[in-house]
C-alpha positions in Angstrom: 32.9 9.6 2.6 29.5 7.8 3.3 27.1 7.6 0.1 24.2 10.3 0.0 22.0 9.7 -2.9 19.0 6.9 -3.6 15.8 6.8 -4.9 12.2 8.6 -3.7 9.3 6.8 -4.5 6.0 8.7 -3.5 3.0 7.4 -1.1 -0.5 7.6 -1.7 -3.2 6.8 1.2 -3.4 3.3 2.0 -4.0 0.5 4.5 -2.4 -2.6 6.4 -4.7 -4.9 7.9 -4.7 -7.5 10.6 -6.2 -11.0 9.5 -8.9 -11.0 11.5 -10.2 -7.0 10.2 -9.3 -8.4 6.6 -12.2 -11.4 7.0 -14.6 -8.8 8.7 -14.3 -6.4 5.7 -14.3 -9.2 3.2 -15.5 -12.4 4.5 -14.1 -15.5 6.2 -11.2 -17.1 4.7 -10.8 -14.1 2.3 -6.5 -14.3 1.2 -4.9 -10.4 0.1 -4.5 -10.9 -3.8 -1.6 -9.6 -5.1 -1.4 -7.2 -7.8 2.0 -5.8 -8.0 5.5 -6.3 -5.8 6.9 -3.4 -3.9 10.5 -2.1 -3.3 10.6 -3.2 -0.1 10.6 -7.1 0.3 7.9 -9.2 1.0 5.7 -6.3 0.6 2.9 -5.7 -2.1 -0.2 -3.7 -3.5 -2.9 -5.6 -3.5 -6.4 -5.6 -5.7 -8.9 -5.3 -2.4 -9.3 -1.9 -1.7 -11.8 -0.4 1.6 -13.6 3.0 2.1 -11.9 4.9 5.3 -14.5 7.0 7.0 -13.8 10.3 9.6 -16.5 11.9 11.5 -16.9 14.8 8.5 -15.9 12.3 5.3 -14.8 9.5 3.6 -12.2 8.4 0.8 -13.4 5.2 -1.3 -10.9 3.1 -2.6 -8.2 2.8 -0.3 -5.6 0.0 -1.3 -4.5 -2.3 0.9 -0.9 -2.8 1.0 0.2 -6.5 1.8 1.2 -8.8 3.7 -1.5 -8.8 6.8 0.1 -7.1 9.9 -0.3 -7.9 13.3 -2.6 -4.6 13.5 -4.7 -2.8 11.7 -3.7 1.1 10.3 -4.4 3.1 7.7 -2.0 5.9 6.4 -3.4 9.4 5.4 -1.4 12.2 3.7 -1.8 15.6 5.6 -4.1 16.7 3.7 -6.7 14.6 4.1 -7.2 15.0 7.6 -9.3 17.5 7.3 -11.8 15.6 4.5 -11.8 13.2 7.1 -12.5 15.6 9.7 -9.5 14.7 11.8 -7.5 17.7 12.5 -4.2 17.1 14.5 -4.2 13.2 13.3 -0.8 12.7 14.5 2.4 11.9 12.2 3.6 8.7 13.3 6.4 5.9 11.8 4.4 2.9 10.6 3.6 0.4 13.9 3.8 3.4 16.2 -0.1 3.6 16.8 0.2 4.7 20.5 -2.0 7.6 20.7 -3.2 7.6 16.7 -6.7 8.8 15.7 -10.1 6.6 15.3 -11.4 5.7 12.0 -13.8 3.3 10.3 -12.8 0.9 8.2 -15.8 -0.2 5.3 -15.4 -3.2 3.5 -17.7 -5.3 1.1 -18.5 -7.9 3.5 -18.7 -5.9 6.8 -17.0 -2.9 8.5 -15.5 -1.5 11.5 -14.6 1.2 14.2 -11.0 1.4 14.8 -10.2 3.4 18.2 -6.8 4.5 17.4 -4.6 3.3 14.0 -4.9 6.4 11.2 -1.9 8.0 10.9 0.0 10.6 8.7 3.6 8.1 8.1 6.5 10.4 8.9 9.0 10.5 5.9 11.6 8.0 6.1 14.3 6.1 4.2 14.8 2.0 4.4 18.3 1.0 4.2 19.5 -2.7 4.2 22.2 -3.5 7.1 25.1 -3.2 4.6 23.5 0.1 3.0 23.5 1.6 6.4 27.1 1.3 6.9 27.9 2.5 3.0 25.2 6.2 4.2 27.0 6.0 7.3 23.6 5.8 8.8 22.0 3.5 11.8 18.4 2.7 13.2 15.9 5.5 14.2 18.8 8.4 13.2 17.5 11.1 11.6 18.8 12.9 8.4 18.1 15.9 6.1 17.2 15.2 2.7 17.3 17.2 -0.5 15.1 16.7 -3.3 14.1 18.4 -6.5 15.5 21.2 -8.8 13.1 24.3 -10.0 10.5 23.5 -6.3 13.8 21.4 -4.4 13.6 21.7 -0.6 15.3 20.3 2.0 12.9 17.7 4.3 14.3 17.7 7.8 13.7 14.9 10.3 13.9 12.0 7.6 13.9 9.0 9.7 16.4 6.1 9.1 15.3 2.8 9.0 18.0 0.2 8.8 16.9 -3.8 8.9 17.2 -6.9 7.6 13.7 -7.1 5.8 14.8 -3.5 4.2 15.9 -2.1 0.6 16.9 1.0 -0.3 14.1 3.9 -0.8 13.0 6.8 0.5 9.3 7.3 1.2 7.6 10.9 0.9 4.2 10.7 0.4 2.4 12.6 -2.5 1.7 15.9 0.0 5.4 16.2 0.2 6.5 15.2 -3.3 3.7 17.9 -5.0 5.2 20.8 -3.0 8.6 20.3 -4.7 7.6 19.0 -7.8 9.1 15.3 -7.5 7.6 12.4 -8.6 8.4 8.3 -8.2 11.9 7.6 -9.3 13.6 10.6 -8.3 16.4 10.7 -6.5 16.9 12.3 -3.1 20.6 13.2 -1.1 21.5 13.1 2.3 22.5 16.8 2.9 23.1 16.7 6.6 23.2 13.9 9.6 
């Protein structure tokens, strides 16, 4: 019988950026400093944070999450879009910008007009190679996933992502962990494949 439980850790807005955005928004030669490791290896918060602008509003203080990616995007939680004035912004795994909303990006030194990059992540959990097998689980499946007690729900469509670079977590972000009244740290079960 495959395993079913691991840990839910909740996401906040936040922001990957591409080298060459990252030295527009803070100046050339500007390096991410890191504040604090993440789960995930290789992957970190970092102390620069940007202001993410919509055609109706704004959030300040966006962190950037490290290391620099090959593109620039920013991930929103549902309920921002419409502070932000982007109804419909499309729910999208991280990377998959193909058809993602415009935003502006505002940074200390400079800023700029993204055409496509903000995104609301879809839920998903990260499972090394060998935790795939032990969940029974394999790339781009997807999975329902209980969480919770008094609010608990079942999230349907929970995508799996199995690689090498991964370690085992499941990301809701903080729209979806306030409904059911989870927090970081709680644990979440595969109900159904």
């Amino acid at each position: 019988m495959p395993e079913s439980k691991m840990i839910v850790n909740l996401s906040n807005r936040h922001i990957h950026v591409s080298a060459e955005d990252l030295e527009i928004l803070f100046g050339k030669g500007h390096k991410l400093t890191k504040t604090k490791d993440l789960i995930q290896p290789g992957q970190f918060a970092c102390a620069e944070t940007v202001t993410i602008k919509g055609p109706k509003g704004s959030f300040e203080s966006v962190r950037i999450l490290g290391p620099e990616r090959k593109e620039t995007q920013c991930e929103i939680l549902a309920s921002d879009q419409f502070k932000l004035g982007v109804p419909g912004c499309p729910v999208r795994e991280s990377g998959q910008l193909g058809g993602s909303a415009p935003f502006e990006v505002i940074g200390p030194a400079g800023s700029l007009k993204k055409d496509k990059g903000l995104i609301i992540a879809k839920r998903h959990i990260h499972f090394s190679p060998a935790d795939g097998l032990r969940f029974g689980v394999v790339d781009k499946q997807e999975v329902s996933l209980k969480v919770g007690s008094e609010r608990g729900a079942i999230f349907l469509n929970v995508v799996c992502r199995v690689g090498s670079n991964y370690a085992l977590e499941c990301h809701l972000d903080f729209d979806e962990g306030n409904a059911v009244g989870i927090g970081n740290g709680s644990l979440g079960e595969i109900v159904g494949r």
